[in-house]
N, C-alpha and C positions, 0 to 999 in steps of 0.2 A: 409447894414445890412440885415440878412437873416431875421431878426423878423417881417418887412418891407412886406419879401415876405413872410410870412405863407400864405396871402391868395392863396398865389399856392399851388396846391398837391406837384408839384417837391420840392418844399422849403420846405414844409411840412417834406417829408421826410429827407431833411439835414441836417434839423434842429435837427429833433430827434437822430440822427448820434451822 
């Protein structure tokens, strides 16, 4: 789950993708 990794920057931005 990407939500998991928000607290990355890189996930951060995937997420918002």
């Amino acid at each position: 789950m990407k939500w998991a990794l928000l607290d990355l920057p890189i996930s951060r931005t995937e997420a918002a993708s």
